[in-house]
Biopython code that builds the backbone (N, CA, C, O; Angstrom):
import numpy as np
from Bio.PDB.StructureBuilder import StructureBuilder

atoms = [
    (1, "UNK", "N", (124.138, 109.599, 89.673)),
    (1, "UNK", "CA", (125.561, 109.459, 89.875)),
    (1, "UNK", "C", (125.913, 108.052, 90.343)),
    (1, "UNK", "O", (126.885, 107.427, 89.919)),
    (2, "UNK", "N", (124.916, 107.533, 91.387)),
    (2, "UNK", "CA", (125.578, 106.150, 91.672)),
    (2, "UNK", "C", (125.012, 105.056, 90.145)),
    (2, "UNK", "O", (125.770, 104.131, 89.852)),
    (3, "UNK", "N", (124.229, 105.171, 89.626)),
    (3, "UNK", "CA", (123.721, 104.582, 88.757)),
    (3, "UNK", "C", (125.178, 104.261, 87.767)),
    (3, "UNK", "O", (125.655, 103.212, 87.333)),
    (4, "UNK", "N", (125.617, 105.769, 87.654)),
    (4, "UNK", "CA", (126.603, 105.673, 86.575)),
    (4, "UNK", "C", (128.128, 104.874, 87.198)),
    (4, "UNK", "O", (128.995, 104.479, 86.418)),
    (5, "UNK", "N", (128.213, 104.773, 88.299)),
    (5, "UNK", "CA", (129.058, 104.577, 88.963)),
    (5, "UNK", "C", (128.857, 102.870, 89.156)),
    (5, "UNK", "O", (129.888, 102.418, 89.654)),
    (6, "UNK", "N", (128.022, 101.994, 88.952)),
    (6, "UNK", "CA", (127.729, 100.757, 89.054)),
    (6, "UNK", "C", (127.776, 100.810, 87.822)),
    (6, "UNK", "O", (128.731, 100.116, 87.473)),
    (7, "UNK", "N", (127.283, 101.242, 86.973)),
    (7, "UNK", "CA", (127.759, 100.903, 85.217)),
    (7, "UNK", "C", (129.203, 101.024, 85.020)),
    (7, "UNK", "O", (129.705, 100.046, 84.466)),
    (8, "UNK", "N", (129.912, 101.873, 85.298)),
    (8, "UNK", "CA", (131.495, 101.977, 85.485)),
    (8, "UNK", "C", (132.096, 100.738, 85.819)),
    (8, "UNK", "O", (132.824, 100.205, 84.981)),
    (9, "UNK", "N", (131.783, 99.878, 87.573)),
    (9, "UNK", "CA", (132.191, 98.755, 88.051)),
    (9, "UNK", "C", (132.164, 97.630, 87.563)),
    (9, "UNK", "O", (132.869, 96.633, 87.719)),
    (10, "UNK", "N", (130.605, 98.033, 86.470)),
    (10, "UNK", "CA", (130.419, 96.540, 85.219)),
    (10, "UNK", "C", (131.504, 96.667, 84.752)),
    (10, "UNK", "O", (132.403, 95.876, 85.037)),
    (11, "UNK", "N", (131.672, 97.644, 83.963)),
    (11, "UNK", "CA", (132.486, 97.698, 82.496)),
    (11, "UNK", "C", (134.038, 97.274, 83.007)),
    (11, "UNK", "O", (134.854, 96.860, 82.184)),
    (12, "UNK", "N", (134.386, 97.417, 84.480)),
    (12, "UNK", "CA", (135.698, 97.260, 84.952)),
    (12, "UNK", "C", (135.356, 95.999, 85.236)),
    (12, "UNK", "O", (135.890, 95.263, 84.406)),
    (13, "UNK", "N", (134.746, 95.420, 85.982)),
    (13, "UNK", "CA", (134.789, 93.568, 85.799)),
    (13, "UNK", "C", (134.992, 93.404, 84.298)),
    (13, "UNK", "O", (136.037, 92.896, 83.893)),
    (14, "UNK", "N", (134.132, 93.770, 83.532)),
    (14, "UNK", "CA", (134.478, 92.994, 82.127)),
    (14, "UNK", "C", (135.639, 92.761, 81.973)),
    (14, "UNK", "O", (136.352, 91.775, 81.788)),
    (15, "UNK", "N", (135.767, 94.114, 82.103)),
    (15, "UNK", "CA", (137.218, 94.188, 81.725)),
    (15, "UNK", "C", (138.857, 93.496, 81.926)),
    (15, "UNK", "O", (139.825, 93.420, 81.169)),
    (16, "UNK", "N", (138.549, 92.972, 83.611)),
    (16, "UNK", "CA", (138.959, 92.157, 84.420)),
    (16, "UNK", "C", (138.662, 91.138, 84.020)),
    (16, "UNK", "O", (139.718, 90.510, 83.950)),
    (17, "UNK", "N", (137.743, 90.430, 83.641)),
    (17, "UNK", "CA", (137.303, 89.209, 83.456)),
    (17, "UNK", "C", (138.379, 89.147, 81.955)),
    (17, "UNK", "O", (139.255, 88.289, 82.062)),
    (18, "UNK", "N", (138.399, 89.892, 80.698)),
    (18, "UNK", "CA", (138.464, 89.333, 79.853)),
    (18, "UNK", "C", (139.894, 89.827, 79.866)),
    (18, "UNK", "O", (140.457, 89.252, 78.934)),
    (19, "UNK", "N", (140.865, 90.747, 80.582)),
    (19, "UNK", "CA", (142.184, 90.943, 80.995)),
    (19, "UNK", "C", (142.721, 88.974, 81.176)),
    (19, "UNK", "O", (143.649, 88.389, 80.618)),
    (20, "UNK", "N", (141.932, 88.569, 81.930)),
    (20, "UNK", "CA", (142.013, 87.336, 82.801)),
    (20, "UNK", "C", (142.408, 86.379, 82.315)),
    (20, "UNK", "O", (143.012, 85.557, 83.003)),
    (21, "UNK", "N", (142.098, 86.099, 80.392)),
    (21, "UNK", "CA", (141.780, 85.364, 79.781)),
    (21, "UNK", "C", (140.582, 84.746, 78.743)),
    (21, "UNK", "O", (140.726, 83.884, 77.876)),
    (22, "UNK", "N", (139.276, 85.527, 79.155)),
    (22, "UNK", "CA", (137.881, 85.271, 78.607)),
    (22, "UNK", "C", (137.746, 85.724, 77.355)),
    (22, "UNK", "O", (138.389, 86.744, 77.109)),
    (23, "UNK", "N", (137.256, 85.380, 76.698)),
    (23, "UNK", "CA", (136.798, 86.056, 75.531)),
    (23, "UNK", "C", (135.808, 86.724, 75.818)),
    (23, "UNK", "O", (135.052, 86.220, 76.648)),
    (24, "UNK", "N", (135.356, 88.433, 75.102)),
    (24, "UNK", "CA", (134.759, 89.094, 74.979)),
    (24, "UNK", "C", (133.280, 88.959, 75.179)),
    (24, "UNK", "O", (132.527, 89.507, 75.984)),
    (25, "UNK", "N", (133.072, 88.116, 74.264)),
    (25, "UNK", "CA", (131.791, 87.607, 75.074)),
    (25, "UNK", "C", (131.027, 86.957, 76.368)),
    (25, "UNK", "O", (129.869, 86.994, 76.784)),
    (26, "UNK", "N", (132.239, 86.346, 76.797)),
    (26, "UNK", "CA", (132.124, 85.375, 77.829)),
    (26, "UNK", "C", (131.978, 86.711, 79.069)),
    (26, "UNK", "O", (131.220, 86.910, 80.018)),
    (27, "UNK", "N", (133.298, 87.546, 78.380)),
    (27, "UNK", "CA", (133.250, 88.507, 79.678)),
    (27, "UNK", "C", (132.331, 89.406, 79.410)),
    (27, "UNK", "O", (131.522, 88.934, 80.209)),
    (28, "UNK", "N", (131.999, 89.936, 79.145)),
    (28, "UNK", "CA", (130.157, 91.096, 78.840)),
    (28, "UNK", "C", (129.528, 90.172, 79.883)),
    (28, "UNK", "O", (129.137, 90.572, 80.979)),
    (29, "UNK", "N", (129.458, 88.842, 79.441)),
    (29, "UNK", "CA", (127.890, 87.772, 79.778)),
    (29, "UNK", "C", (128.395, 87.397, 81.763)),
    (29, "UNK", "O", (127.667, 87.421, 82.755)),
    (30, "UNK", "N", (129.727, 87.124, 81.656)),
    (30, "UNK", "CA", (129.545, 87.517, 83.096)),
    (30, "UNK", "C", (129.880, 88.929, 84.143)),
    (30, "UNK", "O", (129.869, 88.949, 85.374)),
    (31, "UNK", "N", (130.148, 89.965, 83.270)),
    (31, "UNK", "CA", (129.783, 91.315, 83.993)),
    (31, "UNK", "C", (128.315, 91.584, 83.894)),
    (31, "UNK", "O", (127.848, 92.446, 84.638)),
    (32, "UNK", "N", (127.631, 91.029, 83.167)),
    (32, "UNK", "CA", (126.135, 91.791, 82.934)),
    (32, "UNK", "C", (125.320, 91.298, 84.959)),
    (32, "UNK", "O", (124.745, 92.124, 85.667)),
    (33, "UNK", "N", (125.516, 90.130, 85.262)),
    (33, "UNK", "CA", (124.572, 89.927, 86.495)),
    (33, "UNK", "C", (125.100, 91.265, 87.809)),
    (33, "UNK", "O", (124.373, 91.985, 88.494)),
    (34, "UNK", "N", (126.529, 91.182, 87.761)),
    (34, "UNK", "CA", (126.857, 92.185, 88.872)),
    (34, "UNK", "C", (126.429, 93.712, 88.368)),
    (34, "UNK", "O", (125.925, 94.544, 89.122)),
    (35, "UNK", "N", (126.668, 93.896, 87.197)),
    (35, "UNK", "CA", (126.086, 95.098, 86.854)),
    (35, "UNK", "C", (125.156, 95.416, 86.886)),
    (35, "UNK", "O", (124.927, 96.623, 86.824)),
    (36, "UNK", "N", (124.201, 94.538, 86.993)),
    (36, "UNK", "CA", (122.488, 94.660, 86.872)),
    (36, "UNK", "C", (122.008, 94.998, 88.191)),
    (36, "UNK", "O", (121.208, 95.908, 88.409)),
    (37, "UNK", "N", (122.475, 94.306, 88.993)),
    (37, "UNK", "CA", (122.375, 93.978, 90.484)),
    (37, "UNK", "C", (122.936, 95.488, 91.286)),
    (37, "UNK", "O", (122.336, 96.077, 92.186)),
    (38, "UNK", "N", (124.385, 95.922, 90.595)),
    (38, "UNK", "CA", (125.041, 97.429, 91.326)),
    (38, "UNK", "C", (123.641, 98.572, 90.743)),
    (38, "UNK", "O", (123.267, 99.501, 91.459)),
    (39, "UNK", "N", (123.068, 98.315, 89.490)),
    (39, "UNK", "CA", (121.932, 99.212, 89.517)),
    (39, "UNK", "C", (120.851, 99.147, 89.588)),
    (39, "UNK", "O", (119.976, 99.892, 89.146)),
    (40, "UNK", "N", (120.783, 97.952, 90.339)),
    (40, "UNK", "CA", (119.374, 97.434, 90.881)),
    (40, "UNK", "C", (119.187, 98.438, 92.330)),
    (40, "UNK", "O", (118.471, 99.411, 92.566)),
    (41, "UNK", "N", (120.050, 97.795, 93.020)),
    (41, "UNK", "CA", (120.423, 98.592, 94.259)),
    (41, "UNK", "C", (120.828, 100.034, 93.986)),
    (41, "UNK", "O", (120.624, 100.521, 95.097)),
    (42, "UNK", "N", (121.242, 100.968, 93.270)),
    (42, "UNK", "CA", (121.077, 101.957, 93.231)),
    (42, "UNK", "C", (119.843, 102.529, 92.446)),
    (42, "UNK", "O", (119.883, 103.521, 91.717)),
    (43, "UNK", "N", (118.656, 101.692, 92.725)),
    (43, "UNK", "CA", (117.329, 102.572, 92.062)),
    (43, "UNK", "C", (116.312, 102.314, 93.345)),
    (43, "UNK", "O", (115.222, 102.748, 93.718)),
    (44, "UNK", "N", (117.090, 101.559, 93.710)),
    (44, "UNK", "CA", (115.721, 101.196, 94.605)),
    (44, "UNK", "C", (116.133, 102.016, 96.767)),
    (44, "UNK", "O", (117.093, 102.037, 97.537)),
    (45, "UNK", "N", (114.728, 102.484, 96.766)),
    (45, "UNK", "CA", (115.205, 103.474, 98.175)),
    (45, "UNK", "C", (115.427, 102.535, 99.401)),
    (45, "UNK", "O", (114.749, 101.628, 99.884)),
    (46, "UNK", "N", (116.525, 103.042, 99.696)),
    (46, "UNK", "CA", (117.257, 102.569, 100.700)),
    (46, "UNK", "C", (116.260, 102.480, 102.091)),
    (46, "UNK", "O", (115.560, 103.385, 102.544)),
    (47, "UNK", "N", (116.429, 101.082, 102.623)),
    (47, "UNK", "CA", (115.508, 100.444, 103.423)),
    (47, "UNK", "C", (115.961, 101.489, 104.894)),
    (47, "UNK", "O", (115.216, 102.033, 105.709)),
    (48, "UNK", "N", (116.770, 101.484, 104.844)),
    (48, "UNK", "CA", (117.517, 102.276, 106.450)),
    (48, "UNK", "C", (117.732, 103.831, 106.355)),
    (48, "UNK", "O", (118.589, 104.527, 106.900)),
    (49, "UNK", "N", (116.391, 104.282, 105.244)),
    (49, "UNK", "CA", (116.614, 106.037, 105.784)),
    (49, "UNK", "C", (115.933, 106.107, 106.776)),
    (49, "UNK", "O", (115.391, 105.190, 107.393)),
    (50, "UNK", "N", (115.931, 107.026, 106.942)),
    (50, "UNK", "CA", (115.420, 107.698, 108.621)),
    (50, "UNK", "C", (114.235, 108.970, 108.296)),
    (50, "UNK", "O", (114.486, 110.072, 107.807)),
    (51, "UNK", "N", (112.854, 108.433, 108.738)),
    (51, "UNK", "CA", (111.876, 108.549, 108.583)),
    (51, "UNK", "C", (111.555, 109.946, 109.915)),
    (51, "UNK", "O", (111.559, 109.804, 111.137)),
    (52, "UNK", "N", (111.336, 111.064, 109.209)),
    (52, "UNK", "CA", (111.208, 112.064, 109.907)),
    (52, "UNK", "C", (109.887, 112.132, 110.232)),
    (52, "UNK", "O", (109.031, 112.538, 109.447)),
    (53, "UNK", "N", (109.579, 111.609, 111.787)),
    (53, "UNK", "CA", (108.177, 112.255, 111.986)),
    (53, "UNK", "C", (108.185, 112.223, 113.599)),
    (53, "UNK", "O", (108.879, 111.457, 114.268)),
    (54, "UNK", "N", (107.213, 113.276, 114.152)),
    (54, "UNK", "CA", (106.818, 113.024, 115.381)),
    (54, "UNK", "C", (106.233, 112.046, 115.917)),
    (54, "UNK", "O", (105.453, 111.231, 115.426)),
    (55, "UNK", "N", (106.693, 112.165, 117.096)),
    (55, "UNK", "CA", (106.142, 110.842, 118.330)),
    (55, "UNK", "C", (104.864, 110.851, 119.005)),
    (55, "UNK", "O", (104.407, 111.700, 119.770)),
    (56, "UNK", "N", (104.266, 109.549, 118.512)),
    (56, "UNK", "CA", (102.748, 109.905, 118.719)),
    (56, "UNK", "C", (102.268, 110.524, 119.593)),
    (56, "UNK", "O", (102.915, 110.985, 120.533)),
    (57, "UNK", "N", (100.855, 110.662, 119.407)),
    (57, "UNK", "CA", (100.278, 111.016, 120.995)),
    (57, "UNK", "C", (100.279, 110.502, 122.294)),
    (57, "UNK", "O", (100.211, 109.273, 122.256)),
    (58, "UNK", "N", (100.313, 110.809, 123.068)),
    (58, "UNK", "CA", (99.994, 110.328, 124.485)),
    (58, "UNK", "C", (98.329, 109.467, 124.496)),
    (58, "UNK", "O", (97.236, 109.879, 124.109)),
    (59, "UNK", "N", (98.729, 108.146, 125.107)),
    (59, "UNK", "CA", (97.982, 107.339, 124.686)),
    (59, "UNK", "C", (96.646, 108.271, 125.377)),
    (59, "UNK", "O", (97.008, 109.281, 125.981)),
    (60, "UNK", "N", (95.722, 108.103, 125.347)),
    (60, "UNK", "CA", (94.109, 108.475, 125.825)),
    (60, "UNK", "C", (93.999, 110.097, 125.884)),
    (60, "UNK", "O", (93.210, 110.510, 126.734)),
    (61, "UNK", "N", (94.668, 111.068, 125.114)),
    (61, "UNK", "CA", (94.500, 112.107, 125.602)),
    (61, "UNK", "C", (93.442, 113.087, 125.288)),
    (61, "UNK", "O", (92.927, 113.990, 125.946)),
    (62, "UNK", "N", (93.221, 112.518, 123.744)),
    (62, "UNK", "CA", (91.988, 112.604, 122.734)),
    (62, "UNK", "C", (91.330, 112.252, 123.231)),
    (62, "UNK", "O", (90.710, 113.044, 123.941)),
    (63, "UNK", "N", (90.855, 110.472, 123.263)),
    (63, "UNK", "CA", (89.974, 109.939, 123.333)),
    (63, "UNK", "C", (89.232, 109.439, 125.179)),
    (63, "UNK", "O", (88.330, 108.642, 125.440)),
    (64, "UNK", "N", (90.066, 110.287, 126.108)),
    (64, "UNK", "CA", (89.278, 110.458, 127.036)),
    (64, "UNK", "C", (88.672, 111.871, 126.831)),
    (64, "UNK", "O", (87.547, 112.120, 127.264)),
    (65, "UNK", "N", (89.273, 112.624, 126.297)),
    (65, "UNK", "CA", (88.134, 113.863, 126.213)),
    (65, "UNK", "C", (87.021, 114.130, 125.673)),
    (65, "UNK", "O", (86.190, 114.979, 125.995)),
    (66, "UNK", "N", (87.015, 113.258, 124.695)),
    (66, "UNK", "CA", (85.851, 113.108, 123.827)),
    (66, "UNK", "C", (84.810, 112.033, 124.966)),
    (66, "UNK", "O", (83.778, 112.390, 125.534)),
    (67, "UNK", "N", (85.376, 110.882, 125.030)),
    (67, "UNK", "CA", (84.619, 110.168, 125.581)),
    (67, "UNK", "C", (84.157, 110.464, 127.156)),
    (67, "UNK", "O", (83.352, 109.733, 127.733)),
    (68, "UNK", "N", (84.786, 111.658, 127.791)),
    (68, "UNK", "CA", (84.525, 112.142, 128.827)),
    (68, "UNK", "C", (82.794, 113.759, 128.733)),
    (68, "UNK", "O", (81.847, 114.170, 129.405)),
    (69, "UNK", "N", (83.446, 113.976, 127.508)),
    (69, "UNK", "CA", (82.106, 114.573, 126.878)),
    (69, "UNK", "C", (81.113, 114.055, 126.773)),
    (69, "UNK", "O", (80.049, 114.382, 127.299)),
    (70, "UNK", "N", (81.370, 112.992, 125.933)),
    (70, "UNK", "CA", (79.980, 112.136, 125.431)),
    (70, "UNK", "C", (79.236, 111.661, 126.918)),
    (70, "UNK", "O", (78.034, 111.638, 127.182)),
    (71, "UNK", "N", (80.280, 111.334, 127.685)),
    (71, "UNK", "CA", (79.462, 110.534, 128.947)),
    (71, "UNK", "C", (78.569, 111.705, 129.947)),
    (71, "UNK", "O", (77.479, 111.593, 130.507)),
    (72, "UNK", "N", (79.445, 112.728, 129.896)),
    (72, "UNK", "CA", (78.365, 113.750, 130.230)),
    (72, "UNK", "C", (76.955, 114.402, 129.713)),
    (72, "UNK", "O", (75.837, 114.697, 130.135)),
    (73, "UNK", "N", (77.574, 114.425, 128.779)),
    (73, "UNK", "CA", (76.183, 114.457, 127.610)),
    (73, "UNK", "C", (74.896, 113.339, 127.525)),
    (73, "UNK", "O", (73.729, 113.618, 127.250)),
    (74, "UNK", "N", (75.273, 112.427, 127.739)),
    (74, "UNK", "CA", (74.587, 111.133, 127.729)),
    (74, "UNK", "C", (74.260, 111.025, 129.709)),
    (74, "UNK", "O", (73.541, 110.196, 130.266)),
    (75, "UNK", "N", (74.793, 111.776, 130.150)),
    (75, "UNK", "CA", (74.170, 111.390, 131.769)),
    (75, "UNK", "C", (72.894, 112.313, 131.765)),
    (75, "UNK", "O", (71.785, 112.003, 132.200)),
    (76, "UNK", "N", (73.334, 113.721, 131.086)),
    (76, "UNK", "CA", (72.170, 114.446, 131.129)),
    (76, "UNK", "C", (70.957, 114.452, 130.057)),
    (76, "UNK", "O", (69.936, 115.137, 129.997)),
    (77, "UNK", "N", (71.330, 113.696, 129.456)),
    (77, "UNK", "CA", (70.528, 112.646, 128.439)),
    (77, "UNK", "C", (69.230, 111.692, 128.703)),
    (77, "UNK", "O", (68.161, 111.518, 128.117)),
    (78, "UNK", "N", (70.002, 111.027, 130.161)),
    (78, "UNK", "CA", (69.637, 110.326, 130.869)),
    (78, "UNK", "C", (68.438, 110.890, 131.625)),
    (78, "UNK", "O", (67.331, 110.353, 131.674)),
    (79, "UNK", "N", (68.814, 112.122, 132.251)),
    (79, "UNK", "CA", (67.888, 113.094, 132.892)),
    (79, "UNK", "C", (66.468, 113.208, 131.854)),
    (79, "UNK", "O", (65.248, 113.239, 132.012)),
    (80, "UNK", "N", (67.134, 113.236, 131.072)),
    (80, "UNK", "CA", (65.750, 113.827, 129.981)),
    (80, "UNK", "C", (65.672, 112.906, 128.662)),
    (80, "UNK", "O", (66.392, 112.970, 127.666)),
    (81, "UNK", "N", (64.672, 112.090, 128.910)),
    (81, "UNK", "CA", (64.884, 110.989, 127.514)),
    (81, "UNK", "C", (64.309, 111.793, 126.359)),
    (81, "UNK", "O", (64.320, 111.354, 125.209)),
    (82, "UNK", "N", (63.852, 112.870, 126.657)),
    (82, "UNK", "CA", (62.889, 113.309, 125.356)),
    (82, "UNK", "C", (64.380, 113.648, 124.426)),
    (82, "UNK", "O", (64.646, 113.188, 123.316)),
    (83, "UNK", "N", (65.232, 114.595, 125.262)),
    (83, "UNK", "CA", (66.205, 115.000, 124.474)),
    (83, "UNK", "C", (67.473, 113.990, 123.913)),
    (83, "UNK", "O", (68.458, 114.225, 123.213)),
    (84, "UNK", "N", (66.876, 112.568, 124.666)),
    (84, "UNK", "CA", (67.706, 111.610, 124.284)),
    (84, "UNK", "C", (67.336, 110.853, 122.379)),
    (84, "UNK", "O", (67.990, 110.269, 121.514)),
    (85, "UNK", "N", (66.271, 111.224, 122.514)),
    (85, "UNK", "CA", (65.552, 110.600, 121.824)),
    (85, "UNK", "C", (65.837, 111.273, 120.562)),
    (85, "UNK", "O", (66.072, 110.675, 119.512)),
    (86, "UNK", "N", (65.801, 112.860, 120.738)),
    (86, "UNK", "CA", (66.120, 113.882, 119.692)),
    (86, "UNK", "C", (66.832, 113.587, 119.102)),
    (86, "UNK", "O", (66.877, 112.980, 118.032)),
    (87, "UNK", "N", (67.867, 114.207, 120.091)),
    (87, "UNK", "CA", (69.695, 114.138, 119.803)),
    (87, "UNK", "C", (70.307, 113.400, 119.653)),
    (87, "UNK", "O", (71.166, 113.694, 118.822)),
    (88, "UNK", "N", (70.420, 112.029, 120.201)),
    (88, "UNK", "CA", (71.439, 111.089, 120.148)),
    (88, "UNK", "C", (70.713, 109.833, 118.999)),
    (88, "UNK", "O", (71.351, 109.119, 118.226)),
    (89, "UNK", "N", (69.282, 109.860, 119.191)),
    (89, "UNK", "CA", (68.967, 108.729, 118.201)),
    (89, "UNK", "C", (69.265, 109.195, 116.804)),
    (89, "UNK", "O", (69.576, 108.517, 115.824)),
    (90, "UNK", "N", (69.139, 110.225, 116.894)),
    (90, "UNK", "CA", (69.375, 111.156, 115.584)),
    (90, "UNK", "C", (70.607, 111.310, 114.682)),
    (90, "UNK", "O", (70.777, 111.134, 113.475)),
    (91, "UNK", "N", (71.364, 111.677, 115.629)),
    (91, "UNK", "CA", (72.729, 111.619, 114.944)),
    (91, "UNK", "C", (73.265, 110.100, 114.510)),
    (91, "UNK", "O", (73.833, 109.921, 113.433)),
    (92, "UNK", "N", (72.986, 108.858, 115.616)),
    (92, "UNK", "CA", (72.957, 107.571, 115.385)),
    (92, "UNK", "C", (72.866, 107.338, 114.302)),
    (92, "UNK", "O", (73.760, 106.973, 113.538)),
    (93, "UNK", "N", (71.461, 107.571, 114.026)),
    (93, "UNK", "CA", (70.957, 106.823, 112.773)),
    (93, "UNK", "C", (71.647, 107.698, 111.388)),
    (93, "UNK", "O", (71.700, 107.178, 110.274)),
    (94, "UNK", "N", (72.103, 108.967, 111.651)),
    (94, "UNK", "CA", (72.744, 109.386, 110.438)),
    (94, "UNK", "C", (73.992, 108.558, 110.054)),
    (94, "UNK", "O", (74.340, 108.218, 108.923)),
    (95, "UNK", "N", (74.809, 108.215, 111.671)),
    (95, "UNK", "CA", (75.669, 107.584, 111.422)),
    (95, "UNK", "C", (75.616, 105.825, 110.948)),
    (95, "UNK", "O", (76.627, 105.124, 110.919)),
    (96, "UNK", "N", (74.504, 105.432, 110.671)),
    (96, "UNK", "CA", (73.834, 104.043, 110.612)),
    (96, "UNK", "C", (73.738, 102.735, 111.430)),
    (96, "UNK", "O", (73.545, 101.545, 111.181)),
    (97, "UNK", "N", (73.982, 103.573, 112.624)),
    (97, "UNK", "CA", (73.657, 102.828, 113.582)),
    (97, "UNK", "C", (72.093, 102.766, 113.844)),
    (97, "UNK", "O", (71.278, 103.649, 113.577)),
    (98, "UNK", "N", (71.861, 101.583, 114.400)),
    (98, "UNK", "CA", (70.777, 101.481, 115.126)),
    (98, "UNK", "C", (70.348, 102.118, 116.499)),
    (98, "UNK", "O", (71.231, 102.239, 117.349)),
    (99, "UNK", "N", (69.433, 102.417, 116.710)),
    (99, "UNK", "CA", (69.412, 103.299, 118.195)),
    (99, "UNK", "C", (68.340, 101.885, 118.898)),
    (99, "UNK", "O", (68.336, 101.761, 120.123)),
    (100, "UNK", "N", (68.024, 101.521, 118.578)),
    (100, "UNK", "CA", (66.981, 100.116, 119.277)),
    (100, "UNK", "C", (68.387, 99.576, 120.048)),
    (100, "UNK", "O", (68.442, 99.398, 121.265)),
    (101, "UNK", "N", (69.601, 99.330, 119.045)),
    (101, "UNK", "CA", (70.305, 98.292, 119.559)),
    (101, "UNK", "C", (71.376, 99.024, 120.926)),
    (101, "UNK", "O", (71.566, 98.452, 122.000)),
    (102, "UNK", "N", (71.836, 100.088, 120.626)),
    (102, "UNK", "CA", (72.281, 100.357, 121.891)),
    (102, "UNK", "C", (71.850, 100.664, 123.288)),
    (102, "UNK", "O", (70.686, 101.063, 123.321)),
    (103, "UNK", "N", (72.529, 100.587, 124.629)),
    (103, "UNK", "CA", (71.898, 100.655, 125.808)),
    (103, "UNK", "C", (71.391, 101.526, 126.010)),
    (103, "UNK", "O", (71.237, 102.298, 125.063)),
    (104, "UNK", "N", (70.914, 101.852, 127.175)),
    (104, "UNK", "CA", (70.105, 103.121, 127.971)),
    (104, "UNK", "C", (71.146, 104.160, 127.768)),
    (104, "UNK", "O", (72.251, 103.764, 127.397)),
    (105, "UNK", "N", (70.974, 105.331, 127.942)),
    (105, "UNK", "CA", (71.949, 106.546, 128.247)),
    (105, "UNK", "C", (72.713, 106.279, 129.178)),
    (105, "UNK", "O", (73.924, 106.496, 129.137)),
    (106, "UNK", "N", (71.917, 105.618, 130.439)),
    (106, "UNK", "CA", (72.893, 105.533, 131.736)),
    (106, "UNK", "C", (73.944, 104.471, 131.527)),
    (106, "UNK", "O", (75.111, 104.778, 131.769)),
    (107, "UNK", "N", (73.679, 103.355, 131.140)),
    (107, "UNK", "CA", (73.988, 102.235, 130.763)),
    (107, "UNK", "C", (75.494, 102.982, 130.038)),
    (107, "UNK", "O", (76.636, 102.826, 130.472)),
    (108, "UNK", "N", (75.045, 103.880, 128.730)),
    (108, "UNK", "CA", (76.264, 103.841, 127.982)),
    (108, "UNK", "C", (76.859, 104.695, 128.801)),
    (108, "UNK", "O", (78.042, 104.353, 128.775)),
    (109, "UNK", "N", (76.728, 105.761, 129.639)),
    (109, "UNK", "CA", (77.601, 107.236, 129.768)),
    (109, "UNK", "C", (78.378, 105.918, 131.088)),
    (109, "UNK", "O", (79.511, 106.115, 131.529)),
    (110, "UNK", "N", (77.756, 104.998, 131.415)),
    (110, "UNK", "CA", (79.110, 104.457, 132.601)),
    (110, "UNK", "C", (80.075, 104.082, 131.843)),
    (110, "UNK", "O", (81.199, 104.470, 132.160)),
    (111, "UNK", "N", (79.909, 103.161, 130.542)),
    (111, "UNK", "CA", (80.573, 102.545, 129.598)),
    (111, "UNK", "C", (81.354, 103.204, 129.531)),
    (111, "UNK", "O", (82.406, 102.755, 129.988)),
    (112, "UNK", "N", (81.433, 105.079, 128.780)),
    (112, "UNK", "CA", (82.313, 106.158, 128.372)),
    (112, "UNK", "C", (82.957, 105.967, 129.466)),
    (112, "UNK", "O", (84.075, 105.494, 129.260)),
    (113, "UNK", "N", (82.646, 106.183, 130.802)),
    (113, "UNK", "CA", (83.145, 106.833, 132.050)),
    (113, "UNK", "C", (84.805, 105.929, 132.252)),
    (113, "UNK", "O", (85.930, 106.375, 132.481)),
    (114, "UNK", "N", (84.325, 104.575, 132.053)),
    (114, "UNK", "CA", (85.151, 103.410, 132.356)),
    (114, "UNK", "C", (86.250, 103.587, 131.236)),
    (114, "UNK", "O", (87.377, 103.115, 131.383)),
    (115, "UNK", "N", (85.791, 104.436, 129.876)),
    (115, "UNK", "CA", (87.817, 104.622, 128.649)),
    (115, "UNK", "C", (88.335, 105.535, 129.601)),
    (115, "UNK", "O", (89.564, 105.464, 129.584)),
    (116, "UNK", "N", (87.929, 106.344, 130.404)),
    (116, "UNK", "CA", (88.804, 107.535, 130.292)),
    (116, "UNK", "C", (89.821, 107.323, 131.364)),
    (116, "UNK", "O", (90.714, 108.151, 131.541)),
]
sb = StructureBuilder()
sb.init_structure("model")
sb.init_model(0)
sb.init_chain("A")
sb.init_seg("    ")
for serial, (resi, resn, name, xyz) in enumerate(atoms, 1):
    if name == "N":
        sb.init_residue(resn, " ", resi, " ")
    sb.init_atom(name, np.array(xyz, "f"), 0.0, 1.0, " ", f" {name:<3s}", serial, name[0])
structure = sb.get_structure()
């Protein structure tokens, strides 16, 4: 509808234009830029709609819980390197990390302790 409605406003400049004095051609050739332009802007989505979405999360609410896990996990980790060795090098390396390169258990579970 607005499409057709900016083609309408061409054809009425022309029309104006060559009411004015122009010859026919002259007036087409200068209705064609405003016309192009009224359905330029009616194809293209409007910069100022209003974007329906919720308001993020609360900053750390996730990621201290997780990282409040992990640090527990990794203290009692600490307790027992055998199961450190199991569990955590393990999953590491699935994830492609290196387990050489990160710290001790204790080392990291303070690290966690200090996001939350």
């Amino acid at each position: 509808m607005r499409t057709v409605l900016a083609l309408v406003v061409g054809v009425v400049i022309g029309v104006v234009i060559w009411w004015l004095g122009a010859s026919p051609a002259w007036a087409a050739a200068l209705a064609v830029p405003p016309t192009a332009f009224g359905v330029l802007v009616t194809r293209l989505p409007r910069a100022t709609d209003i974007v329906w979405s919720s308001a993020p999360p609360p900053p750390g609410s996730i990621s201290s819980a997780l990282a409040g896990t992990l640090a527990s996990r990794l203290d009692e980790a600490a307790k027992d390197p055998r199961r450190y060795r199991e569990r955590f090098r393990g999953r590491l390396a699935r994830l492609g990390i290196e387990a050489s390169e990160m710290p001790d258990p204790k080392e990291l579970a303070e690290r966690l302790r200090r996001v939350e």
